[in-house]
N, C-alpha and C positions, 0 to 999 in steps of 0.2 A: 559633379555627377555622382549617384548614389551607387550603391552597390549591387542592388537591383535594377537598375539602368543599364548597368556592366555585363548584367548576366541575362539580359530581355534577349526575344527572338532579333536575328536581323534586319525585320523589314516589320514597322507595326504602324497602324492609321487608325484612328479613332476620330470620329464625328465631335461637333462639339456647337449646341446649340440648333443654331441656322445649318440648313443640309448641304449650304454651301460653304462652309468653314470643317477644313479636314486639318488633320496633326500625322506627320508622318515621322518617324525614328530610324536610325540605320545606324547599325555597327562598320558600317563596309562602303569605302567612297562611292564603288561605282552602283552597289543600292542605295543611297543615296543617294546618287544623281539621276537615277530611274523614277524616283519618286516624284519630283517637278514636272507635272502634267504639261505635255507639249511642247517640252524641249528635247534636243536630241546634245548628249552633252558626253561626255566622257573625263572622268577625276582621275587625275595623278596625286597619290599623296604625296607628301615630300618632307613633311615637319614626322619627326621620328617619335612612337609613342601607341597604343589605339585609340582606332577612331570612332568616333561619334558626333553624328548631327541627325539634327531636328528641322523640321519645316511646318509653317503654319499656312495655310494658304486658301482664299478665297478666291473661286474659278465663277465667271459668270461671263455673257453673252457677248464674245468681244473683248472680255477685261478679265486678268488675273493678276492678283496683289499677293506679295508672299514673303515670310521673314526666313531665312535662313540661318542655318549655324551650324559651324565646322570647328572640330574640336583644331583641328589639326591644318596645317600650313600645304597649302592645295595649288594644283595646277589644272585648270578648268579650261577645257572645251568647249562650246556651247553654240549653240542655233536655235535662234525661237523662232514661232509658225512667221508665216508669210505675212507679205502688207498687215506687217504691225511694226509697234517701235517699242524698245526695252529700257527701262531706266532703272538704274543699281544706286543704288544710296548705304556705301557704308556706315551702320549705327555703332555709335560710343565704343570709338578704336583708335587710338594715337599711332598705331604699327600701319606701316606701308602698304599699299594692295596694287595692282596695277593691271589695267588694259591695256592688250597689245602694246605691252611694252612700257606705256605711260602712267607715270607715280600719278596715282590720284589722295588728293590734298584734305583737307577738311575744306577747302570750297567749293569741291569737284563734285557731280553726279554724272555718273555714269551713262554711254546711252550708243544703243546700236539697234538700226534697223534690224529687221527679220529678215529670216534665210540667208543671212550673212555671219561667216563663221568669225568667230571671235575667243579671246584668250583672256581667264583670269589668273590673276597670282595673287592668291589670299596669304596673311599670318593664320599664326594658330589663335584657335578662341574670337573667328571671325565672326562677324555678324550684319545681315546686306536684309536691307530693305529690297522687293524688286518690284516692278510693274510693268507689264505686259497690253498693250491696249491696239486695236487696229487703227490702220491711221486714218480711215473713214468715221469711227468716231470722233477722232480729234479733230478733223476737217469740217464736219457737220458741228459741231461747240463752236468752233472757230468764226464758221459764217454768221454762225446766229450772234457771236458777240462782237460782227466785222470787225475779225482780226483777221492779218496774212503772215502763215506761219510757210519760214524759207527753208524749206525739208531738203533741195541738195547742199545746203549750207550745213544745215545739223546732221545728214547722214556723210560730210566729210570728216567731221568730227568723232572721238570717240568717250571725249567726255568734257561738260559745259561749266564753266566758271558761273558759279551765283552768287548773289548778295547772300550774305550769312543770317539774313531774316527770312529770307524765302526755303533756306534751305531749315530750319528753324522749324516754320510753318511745316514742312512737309512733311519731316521726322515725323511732330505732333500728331496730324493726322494717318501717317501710315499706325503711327502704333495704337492710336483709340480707334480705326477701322477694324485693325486685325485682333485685338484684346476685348472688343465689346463682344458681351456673349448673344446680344438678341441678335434678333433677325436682323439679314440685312433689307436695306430699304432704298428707294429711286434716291432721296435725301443724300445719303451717303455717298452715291456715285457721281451725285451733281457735286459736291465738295469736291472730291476726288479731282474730277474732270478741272473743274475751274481752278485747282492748284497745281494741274499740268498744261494747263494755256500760259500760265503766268510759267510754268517750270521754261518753255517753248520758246515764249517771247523773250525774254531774259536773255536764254543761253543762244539766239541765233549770232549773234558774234562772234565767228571763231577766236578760239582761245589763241591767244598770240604768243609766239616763242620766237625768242632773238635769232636771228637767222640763221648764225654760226651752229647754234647750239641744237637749231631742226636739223640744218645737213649732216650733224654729227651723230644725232640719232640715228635717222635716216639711215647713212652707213651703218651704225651695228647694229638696226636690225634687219639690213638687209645678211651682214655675214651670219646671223645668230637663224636666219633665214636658208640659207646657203647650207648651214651645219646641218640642219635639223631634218634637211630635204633627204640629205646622205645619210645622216642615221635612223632616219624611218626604212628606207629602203637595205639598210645595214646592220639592221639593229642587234642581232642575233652574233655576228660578228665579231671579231676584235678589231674593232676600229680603234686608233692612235690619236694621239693628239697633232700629231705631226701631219696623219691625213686628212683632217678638219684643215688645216693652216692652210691646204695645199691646194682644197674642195675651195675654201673662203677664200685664197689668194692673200691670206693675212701672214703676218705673224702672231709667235704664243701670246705675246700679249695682248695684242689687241682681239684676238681671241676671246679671251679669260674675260678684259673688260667690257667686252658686246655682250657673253653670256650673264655678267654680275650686273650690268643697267638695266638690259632686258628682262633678266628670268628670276635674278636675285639669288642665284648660284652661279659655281664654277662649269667648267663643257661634263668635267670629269664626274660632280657631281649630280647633272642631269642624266647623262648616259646612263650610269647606277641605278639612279632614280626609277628611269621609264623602264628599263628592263626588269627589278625588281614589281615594278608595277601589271607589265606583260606577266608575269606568273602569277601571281597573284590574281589576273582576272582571268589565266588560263588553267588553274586550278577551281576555278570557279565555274568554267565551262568543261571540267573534264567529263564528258558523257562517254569517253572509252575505255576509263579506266589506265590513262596511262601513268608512271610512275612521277617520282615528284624529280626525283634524280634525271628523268630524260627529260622532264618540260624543262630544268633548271639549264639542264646543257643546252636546249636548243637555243633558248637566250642569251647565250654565252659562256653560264656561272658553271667553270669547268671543276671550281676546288668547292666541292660540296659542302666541306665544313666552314667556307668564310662564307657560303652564300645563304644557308643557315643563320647563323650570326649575325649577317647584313641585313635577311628579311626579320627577323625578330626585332632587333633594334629599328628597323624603320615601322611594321606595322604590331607588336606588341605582341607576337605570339611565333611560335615555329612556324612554316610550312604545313609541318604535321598536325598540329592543331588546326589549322586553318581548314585543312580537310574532315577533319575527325568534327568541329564544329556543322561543316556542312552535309554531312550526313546523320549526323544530329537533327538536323533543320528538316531536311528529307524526311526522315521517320517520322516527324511529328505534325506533317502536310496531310 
């Protein structure tokens, strides 16, 4: 990232080509995640540093294709529109990601029905293919080339095992979709479509896990579940590690290791995490003018100067910068 990318407005979209191919930029996760037409999504950063991502994305009638990238190691929220289906295809990343919970592999893609909430854990310097398509498109492609695609079987699922050629194939095509500058055309979405019948048929066998090792999941993310419920309703709080154990009916260990399979941190870690993340987007909402010192306390951060320290180190600037940026931003609307 150049120097001038560092110092861009927060939120920037430029046209490129075809009126339906936009490019959007963001300093700041949750502009960032505002910028994905039609999803309703909320980012936690968690990888220490500032942030920056970019979106390319082609929106058309029914279908939206879109490349992401996050500089920075994120904990993602997400819901996309209704009666559609979503498929994520991590691009050229050896580092781990995970839905709900589940490591996804280089033979994995992604994939969860609409209006159904779901959880990602990116590295940092991620980068996801995504595709958004109603499932009445898919069904109508389907009939015309009598195939029978078994949708309670793939919406049990949260992400499908492929042949490493099909997954190959798709790469290809997402990236000469989203990188060709002409228009786009019927050609390109009949590609598209017929590399997601094949994506469809493929992956309707659920993905098999030895049985020990589902019910052991299963358990931590039900405790990691259990924890998460107490500290949204807690969050502000001095919650203990002792009252998680007690909430989950666990011990510290088993604790520690439901949040490090799960979430890819520790409890102690996370809690920091989201609460440094609540100021941050509630400095961002401050329309009253309240000070940084009482949003800080209301999420717990009682010693002002380690919480200082803690928000710089995780998002790359003071508090007070973070304010002073965004009245920057304001003057110049």
């Amino acid at each position: 990232m150049n120097a001038s990318t560092q110092e861009m407005a927060p939120n920037k979209c430029k046209h490129e080509g075809a009126e339906q191919r936009v490019w959007f930029e963001a300093t700041d996760a949750d502009q960032h995640a505002d910028n994905l037409t039609n999803w309703q999504q909320q980012y936690d950063q968690m990888g220490a540093g500032k942030f920056y991502g970019h979106i390319v994305e082609v929106q058309l009638d029914e279908l939206q294709i879109f490349k992401e990238h996050t500089s920075q190691a994120m904990r993602q929220s997400c819901n996309v529109w209704s009666d559609s289906i979503w498929l994520g295809l991590p691009h050229n990343t050896d580092q781990e990601s995970r839905i709900n919970g589940h490591k996804i592999s280089k033979q994995h893609i992604m994939c969860r029905p609409g209006d159904n909430d779901f959880e990602l854990v990116t590295p940092a310097d991620f980068d996801i293919y995504g595709l958004v398509v109603s499932q009445q498109k898919i069904m109508d492609a389907a009939n015309v080339q009598q195939l029978d695609i078994n949708w309670s079987s793939l919406f049990k699922q949260d992400h499908l095992a492929l042949n490493p050629k099909t997954l190959q194939n798709l790469n290809f095509i997402f990236q000469r979709l989203l990188n060709n500058q002409s228009s786009w055309h019927a050609s390109h979405e009949d590609i598209l479509i017929m590399a997601l019948l094949q994506v469809f048929v493929e992956g309707e066998q659920p993905y098999k896990q030895e049985k020990n090792t589902q019910v052991g999941f299963q358990h931590r993310k039900a405790v990691v579940l259990k924890a998460r419920e107490f500290l949204k309703e807690n969050i502000a709080e001095n919650v203990t590690i002792s009252q998680l154990c007690d909430i989950a009916n666990v011990s510290r260990r088993t604790l520690q290791y439901s949040f490090e399979t799960i979430l890819g941190v520790t409890p102690l870690q996370f809690l920091r995490i989201s609460r440094l993340n609540s100021v941050r987007r509630a400095l961002h909402c401050n329309t009253q003018n309240i000070s940084i010192s009482d949003i800080a306390s209301h999420w717990g951060f009682w010693h002002l100067s380690q919480f200082s320290k803690d928000y710089k180190t995780l998002f790359g600037e003071l508090p007070s910068q973070t304010v002073k940026k965004l009245l920057t931003t304001e003057r110049h609307i």
